[in-house]
C-alpha positions as CSV (number, residue, x, y, z in Angstrom):
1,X,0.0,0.0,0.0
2,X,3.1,2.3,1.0
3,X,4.0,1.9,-2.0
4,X,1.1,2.3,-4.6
5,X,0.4,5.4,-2.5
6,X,4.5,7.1,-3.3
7,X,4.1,5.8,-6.5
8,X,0.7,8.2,-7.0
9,X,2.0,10.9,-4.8
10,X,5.4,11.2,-7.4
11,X,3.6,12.3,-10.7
12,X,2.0,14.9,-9.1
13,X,4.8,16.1,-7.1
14,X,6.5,16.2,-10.6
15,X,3.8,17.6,-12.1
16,X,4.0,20.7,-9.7
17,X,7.5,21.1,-10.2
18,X,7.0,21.1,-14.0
19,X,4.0,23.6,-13.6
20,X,6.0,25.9,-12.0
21,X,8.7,25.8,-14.6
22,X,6.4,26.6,-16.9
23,X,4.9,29.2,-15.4
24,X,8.4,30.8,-14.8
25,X,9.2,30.6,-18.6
26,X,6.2,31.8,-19.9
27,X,6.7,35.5,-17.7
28,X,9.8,35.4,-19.9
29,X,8.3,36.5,-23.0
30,X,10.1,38.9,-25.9
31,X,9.0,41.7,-24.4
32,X,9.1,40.8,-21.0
33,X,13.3,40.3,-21.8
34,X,13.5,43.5,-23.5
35,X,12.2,45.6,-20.8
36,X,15.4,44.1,-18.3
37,X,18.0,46.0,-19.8
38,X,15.2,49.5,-20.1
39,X,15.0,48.7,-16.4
40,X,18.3,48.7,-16.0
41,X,18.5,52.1,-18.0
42,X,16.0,53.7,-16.0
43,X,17.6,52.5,-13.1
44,X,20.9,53.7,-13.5
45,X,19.6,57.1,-14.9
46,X,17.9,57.8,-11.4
47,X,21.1,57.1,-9.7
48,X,22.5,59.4,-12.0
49,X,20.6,62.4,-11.0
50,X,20.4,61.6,-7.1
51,X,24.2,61.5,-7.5
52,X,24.5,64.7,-9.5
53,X,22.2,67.0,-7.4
54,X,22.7,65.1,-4.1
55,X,19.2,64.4,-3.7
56,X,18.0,62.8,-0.3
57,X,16.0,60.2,-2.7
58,X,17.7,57.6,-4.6
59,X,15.5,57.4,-8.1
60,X,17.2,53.8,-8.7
61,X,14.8,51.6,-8.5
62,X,11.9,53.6,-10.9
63,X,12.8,50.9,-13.3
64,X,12.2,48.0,-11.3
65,X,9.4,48.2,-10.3
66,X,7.9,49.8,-13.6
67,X,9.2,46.6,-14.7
68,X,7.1,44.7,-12.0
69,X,3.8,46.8,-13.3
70,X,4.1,45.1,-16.6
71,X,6.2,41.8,-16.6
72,X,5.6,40.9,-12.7
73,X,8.1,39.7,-10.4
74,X,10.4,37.3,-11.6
75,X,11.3,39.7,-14.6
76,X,11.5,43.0,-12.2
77,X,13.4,40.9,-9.8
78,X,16.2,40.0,-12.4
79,X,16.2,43.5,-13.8
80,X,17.0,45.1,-10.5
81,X,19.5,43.0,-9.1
82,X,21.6,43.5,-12.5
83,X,21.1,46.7,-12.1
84,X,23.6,46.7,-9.1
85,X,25.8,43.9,-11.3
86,X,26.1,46.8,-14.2
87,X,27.1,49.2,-11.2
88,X,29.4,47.1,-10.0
89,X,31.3,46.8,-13.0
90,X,30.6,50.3,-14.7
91,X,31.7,52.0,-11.5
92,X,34.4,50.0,-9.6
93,X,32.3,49.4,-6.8
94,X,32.0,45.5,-5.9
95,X,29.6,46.1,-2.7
96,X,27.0,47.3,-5.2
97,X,26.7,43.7,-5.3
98,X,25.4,43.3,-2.3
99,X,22.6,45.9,-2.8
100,X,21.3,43.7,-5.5
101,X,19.6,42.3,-2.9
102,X,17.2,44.8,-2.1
103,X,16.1,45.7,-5.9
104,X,15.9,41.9,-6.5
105,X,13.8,42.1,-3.2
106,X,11.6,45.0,-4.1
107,X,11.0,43.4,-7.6
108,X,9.7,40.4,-6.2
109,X,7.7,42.4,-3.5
110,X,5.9,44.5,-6.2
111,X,5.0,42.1,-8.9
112,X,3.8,39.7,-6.4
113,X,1.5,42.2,-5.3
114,X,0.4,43.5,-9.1
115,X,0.1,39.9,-9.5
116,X,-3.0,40.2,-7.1
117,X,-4.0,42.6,-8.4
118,X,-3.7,45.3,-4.8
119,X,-2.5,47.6,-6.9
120,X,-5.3,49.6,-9.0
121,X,-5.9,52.6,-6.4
122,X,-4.4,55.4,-6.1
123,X,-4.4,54.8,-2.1
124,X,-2.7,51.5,-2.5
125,X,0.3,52.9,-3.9
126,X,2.1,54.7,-0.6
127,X,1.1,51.2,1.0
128,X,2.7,49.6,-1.7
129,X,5.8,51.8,-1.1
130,X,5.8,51.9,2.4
131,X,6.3,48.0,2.2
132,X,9.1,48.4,-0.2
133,X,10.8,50.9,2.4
134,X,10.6,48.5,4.9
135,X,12.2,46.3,3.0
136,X,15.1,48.0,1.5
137,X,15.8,49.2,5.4
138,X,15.6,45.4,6.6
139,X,18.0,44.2,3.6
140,X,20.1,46.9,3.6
141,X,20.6,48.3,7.3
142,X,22.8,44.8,8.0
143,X,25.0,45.3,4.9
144,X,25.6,48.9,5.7
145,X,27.1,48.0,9.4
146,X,28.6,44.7,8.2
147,X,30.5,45.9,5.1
148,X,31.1,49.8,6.0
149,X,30.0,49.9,9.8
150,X,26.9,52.2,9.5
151,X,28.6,55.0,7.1
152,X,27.6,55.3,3.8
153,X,28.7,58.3,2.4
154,X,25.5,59.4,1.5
155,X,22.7,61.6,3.1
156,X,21.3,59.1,5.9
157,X,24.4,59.4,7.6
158,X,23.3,62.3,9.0
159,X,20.3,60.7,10.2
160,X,22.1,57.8,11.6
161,X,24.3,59.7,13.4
162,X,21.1,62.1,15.3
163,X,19.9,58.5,16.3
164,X,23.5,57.4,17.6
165,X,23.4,61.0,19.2
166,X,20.2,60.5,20.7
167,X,21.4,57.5,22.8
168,X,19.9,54.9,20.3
169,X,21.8,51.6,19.9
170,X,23.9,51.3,16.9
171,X,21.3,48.8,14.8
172,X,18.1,50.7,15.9
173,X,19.6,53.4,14.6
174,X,21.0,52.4,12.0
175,X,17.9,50.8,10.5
176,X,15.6,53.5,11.3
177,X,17.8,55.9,9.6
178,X,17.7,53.9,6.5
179,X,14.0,53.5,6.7
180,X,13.4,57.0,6.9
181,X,15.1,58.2,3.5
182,X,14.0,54.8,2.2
183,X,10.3,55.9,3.1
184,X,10.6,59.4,1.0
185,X,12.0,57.3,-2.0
186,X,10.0,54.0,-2.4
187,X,6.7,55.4,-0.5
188,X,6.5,58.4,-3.1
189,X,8.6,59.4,-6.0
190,X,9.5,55.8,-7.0
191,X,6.1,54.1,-6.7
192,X,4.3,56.7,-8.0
193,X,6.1,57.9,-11.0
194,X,6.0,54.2,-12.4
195,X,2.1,53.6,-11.4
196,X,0.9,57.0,-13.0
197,X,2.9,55.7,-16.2
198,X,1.4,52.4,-16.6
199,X,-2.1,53.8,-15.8
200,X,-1.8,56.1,-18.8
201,X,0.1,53.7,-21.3
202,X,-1.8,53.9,-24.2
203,X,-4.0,50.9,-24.6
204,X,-2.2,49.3,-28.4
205,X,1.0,49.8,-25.6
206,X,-0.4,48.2,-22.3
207,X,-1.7,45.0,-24.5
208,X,1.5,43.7,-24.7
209,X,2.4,43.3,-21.4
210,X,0.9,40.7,-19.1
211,X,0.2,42.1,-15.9
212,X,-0.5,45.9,-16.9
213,X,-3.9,45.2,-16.9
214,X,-3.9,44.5,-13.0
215,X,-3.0,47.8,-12.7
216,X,-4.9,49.6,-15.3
217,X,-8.5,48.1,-14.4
């Protein structure tokens, strides 16, 4: 009996593996491929102008989840970890590496939620963001302290060090200092800038992409 039952139980536990294969390939369509390395443009061009005009918000993940609007998570996921692999190599800087972690993160974060479709009013969004900013802050803070002990170079450090200041331990502050910018970037600008575009991609445009329509509708 033990074994007539394994014997039933293996076909489907390879038909669920098989299923999900499937389902990953078919999110890979033509388009769904080209838009990775327009991710990756958008992505790098936001960094680009936070760098240039020292802006408190870092504009570099616009392109990911755009992406995740219209190809869903897998795709946005890809797209936004290689954006920190094109960094890496482009710039010199190996730890942007690391950082891949939180785009790939985000990606995943915000086409799963397109993918159920939670994100077609305009009062879903800042949720939507909010999420993201918590976890940017929960991926990043411990890279941050591990690889450069709290300092980034950047404008948080100011932040972090009011916390440190304000007799916070080094972690709480840390991470509540990266949540804090991370909540004025992914919250507003970079949520809402890629949601207002998909909601007014022209329909012949929005057709071609498989989860716009979550958003759209």
């Amino acid at each position: 009996m033990a074994k007539k039952k394994k014997a039933k139980e293996m076909p489907k536990k390879a038909a669920k593996k098989a299923g999900f294969g499937q389902k990953l390939k078919s999110e890979f369509t033509t388009i769904a491929i080209v838009m990775i390395p327009i991710a990756i443009a958008i992505n790098q061009v936001g960094r680009l102008i936070h760098e240039a005009l020292a802006l408190p918000v870092y504009l570099d993940t616009i392109g990911t989840l755009f992406t995740a609007m219209l190809c869903g998570p897998w795709v946005a996921g890809i797209g936004g970890f290689l954006t920190n692999v094109v960094t890496a190599i482009a710039y010199g800087r190996a730890t942007s590496v690391f950082f891949g972690t939180v785009q790939l993160g985000i990606g995943l974060l915000t086409g799963f939620v397109v993918y159920k479709g939670w994100l077609k009013k305009w009062w879903q969004v800042p949720i939507m963001g909010t999420a993201n900013a918590l976890v940017a802050a929960l991926i990043s803070a411990p890279i941050v302290g591990i690889v450069s002990g709290g300092v980034s170079g950047q404008g948080q450090d100011v932040v972090f060090a009011f916390f440190l200041a304000a007799g916070e331990r080094f972690w709480n502050a840390l991470f509540a200092s990266r949540f804090l910018v991370e909540l004025l970037d992914k919250a507003v600008i970079s949520i809402f800038i890629p949601w207002m575009a998909v909601k007014r991609l022209p329909d012949r445009y929005a057709k071609l992409f498989k989860y716009a329509h979550k958003v759209r509708k």
